[in-house]
C-alpha positions in Angstrom: -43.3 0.7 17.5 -45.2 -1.1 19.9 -46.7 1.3 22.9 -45.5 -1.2 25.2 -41.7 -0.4 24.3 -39.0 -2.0 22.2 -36.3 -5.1 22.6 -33.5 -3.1 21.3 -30.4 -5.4 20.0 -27.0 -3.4 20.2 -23.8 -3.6 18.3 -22.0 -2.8 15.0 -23.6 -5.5 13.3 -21.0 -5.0 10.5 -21.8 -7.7 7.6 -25.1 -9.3 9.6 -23.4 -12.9 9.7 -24.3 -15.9 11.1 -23.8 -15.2 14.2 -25.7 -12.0 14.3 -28.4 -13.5 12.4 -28.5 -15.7 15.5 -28.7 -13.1 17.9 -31.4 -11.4 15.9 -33.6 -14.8 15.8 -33.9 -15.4 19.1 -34.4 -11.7 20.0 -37.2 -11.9 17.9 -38.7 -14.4 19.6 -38.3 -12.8 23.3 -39.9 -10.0 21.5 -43.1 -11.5 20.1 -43.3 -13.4 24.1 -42.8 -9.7 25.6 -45.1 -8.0 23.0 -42.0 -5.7 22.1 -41.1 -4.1 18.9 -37.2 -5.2 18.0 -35.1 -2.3 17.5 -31.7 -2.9 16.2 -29.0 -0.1 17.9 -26.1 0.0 15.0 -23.1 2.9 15.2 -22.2 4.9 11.9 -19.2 5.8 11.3 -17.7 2.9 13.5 -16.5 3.6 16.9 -13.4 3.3 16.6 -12.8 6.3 14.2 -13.6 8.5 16.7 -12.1 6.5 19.9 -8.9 4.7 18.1 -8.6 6.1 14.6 -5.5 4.2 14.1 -7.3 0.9 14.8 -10.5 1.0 12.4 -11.0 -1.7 10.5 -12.3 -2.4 6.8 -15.9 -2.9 7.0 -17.7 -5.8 5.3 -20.6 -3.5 4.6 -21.1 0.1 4.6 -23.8 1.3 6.7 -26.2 1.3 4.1 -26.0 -2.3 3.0 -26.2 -3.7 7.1 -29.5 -1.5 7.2 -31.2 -3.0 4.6 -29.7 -6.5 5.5 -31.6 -6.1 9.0 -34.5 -5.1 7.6 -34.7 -8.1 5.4 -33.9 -9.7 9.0 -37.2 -8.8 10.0 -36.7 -6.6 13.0 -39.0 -3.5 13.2 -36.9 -0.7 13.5 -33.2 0.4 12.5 -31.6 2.8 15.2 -28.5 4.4 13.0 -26.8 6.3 15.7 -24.2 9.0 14.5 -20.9 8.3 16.4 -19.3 11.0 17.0 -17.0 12.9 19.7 -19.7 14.4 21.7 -21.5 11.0 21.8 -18.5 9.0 22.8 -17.8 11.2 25.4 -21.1 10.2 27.4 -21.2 8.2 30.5 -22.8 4.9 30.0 -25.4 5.9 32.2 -25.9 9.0 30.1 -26.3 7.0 27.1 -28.6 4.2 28.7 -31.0 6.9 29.8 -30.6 9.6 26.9 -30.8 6.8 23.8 -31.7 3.1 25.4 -34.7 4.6 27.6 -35.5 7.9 26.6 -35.4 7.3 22.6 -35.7 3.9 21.7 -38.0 3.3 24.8 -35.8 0.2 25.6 -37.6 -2.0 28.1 -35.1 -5.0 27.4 -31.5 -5.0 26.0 -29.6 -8.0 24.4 -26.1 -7.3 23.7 -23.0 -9.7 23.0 -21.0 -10.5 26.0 -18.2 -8.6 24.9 -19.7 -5.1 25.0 -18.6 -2.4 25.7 -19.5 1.5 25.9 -19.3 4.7 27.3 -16.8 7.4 27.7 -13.3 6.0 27.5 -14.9 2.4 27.3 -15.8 1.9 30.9 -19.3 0.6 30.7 -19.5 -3.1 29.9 -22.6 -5.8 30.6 -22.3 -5.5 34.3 -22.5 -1.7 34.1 -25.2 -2.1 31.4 -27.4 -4.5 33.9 -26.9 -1.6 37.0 -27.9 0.9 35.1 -31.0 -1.2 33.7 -32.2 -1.9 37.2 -32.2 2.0 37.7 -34.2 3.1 34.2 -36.4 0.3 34.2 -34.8 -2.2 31.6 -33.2 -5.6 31.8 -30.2 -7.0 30.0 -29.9 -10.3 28.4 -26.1 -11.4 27.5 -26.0 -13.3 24.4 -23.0 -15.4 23.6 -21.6 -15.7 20.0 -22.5 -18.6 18.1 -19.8 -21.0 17.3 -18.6 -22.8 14.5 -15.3 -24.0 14.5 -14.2 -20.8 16.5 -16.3 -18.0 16.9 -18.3 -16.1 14.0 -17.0 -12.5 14.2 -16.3 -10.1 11.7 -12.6 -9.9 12.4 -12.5 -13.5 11.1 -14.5 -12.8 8.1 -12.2 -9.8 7.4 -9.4 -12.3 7.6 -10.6 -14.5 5.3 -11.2 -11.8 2.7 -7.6 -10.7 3.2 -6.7 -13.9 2.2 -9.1 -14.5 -0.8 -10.6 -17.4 0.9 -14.5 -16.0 -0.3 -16.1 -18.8 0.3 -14.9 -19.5 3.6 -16.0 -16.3 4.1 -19.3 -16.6 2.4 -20.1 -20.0 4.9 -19.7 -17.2 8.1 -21.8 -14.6 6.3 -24.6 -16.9 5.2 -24.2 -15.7 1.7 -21.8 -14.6 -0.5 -19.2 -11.5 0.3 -20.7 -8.0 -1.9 -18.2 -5.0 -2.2 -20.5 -2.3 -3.6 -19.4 1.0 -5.7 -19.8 3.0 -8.5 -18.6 2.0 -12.2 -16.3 4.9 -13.9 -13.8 5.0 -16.6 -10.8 3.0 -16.3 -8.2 2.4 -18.7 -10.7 0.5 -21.2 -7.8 -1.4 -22.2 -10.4 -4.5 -21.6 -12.6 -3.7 -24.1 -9.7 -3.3 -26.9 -8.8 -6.5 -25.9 -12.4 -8.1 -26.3 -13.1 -8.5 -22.6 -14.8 -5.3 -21.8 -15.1 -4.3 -17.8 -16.6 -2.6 -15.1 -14.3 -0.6 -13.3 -16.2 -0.3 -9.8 -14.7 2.5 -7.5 -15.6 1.8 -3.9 -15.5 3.8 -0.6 -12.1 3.4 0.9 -13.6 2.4 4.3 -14.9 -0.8 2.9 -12.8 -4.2 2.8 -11.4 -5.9 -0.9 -10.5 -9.3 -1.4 -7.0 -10.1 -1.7 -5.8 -9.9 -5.1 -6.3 -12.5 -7.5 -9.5 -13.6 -10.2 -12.6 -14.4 -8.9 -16.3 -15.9 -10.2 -18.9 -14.5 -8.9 -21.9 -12.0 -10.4 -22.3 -8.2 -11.0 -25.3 -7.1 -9.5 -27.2 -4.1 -11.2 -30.7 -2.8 -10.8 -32.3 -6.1 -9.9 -30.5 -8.4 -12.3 -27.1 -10.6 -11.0 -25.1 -11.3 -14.0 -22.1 -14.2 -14.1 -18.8 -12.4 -13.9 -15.7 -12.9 -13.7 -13.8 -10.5 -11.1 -9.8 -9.1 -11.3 -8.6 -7.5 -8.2 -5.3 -6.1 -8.3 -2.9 -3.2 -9.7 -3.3 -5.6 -13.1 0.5 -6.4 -12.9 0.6 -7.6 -16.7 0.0 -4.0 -17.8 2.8 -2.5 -14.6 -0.1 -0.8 -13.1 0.1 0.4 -9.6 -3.6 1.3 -8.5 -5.7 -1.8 -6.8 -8.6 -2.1 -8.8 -11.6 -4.3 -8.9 -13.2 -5.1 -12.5 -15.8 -7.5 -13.6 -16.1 -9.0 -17.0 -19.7 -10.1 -17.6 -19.7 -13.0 -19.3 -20.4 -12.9 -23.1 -21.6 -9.7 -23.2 -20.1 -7.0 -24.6 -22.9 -4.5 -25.3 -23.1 -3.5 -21.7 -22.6 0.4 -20.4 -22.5 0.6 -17.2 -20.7 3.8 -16.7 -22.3 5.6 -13.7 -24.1 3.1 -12.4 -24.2 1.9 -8.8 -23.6 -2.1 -8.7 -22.4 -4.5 -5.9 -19.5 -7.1 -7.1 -20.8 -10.7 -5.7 -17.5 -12.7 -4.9 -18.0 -16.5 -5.2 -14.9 -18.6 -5.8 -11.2 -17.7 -5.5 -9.7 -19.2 -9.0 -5.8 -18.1 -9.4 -3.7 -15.2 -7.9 -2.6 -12.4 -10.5 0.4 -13.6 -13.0 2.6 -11.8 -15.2 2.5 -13.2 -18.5 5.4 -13.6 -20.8 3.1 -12.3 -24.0 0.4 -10.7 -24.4 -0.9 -13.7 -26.3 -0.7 -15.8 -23.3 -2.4 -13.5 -21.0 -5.3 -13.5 -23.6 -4.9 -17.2 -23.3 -5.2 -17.6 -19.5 -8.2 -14.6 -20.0 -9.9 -17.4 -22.3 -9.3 -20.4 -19.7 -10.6 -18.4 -16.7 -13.8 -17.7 -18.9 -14.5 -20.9 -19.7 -13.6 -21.7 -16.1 -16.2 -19.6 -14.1 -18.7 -19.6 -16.5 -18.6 -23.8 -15.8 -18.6 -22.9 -12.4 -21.5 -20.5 -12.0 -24.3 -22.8 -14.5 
């Protein structure tokens, strides 16, 4: 960190979209005018489990996908602070002095122009600034980029909801990745000549709405064409959401164990019931074909 302090960027940065990608350019630049090191101020678990646990959202990312996201960003330094009831019940003035000042040696603060903070959220931008004038910091209020409506991650959460990935993918800058762990399933895929990866993920994170997907399983440096099911897999009367990935023409693949992150990059067809098993093995065939066209 630079001796002369740090720019320090607040929020929850959940899925580092376009618009926070924004936010982080130009603090970058007031930061290389101002000599400062940029420090990125990121909340883990999100607030609101702690303040509104009936009103948490499905994160985009968990907290160690945003991390190395902002990273790539190229700011300096990655402030993950623990949010929990002993730090939500500061005073924003307590927390502008204890963390902004005192820890992250904050000598100017960008935040969005909706912030807010504090014990029982009564510190906003205008609090933020008073405070600054008393520590020695100033505030800069960024507003959020626009395209066609604002670039938030409520809307990209919305958009996932409704399978529209790539929507979703235009906001992010890239395409949507739910990461998690591949275990044992049912391995009814592999009697059926379509072997899968059955990827558990944390239950805080966000899923696509159901349906079949192209997109790419990701796996110790390689991305590998896939084609995605999410869904209880209604053909078989399941009742478990689950996301699997078929790689394409490979069946020699054991991924059991392994940590992966399921790239989602077009929406193809809801689930169906089939009337045979012959014609789900059909449609199976078709979607193949289909996203493999899709993704060369």
């Amino acid at each position: 960190m630079s001796a002369s302090g740090s720019l320090v960027c607040i929020g929850i940065f959940d899925g580092v979209h376009l618009g926070h990608q924004a936010l982080i350019s130009m603090a970058k630049g007031l930061a290389q005018e101002s000599g400062l090191a940029l420090t990125i101020c990121t909340f883990d678990p999100h607030p609101n489990q702690v303040v509104s646990p009936s009103q948490v959202p499905k994160l985009i990312g968990d907290v160690e996908q945003r991390t190395q996201l902002l990273i790539h960003s190229g700011v300096d330094r990655v402030a993950v602070v623990p949010f929990t009831p002993e730090f939500a019940s500061l005073t924003p003035l307590e927390f502008a002095r204890d963390y902004l000042k005192d820890r992250l040696n904050a000598q100017t603060i960008i935040v969005g122009k909706n912030f807010t903070y504090g014990r029982h959220i009564s510190g906003d931008v205008n609090t933020l600034a008073k405070d600054g004038n008393q520590l020695g910091f100033t505030v800069k209020v960024f507003d959020l980029v626009e395209a066609n409506g604002t670039i938030s991650s409520t809307r990209i959460r919305e958009l996932l909801l409704t399978g529209q990935v790539t929507e979703a993918a235009e906001l992010l800058g890239r395409n949507f990745i739910l990461s998690g762990l591949v275990v044992k399933g049912d391995q009814r895929g592999r009697e059926l000549g379509y072997p899968t990866a059955n990827v558990e993920w944390d239950e805080g994170l966000i899923v696509p709405a159901d349906g079949v997907y192209s997109g790419y399983i990701r796996v110790a440096g390689d991305r590998l064409p896939a084609a995605i099911s999410v869904g209880t897999n209604p053909q078989f009367a399941g009742n478990v959401q689950r996301v699997e990935a078929y790689v394409l023409n490979r069946t020699d693949l054991d991924l059991y164990g392994a940590q992966v992150g399921v790239e989602f990059a077009d929406f193809i067809r809801p689930q169906e019931v089939f009337e045979s098993l012959e014609d789900y093995l059909s449609q199976i065939a078709i979607d193949v074909t289909d996203i493999a066209g899709r993704l060369s």
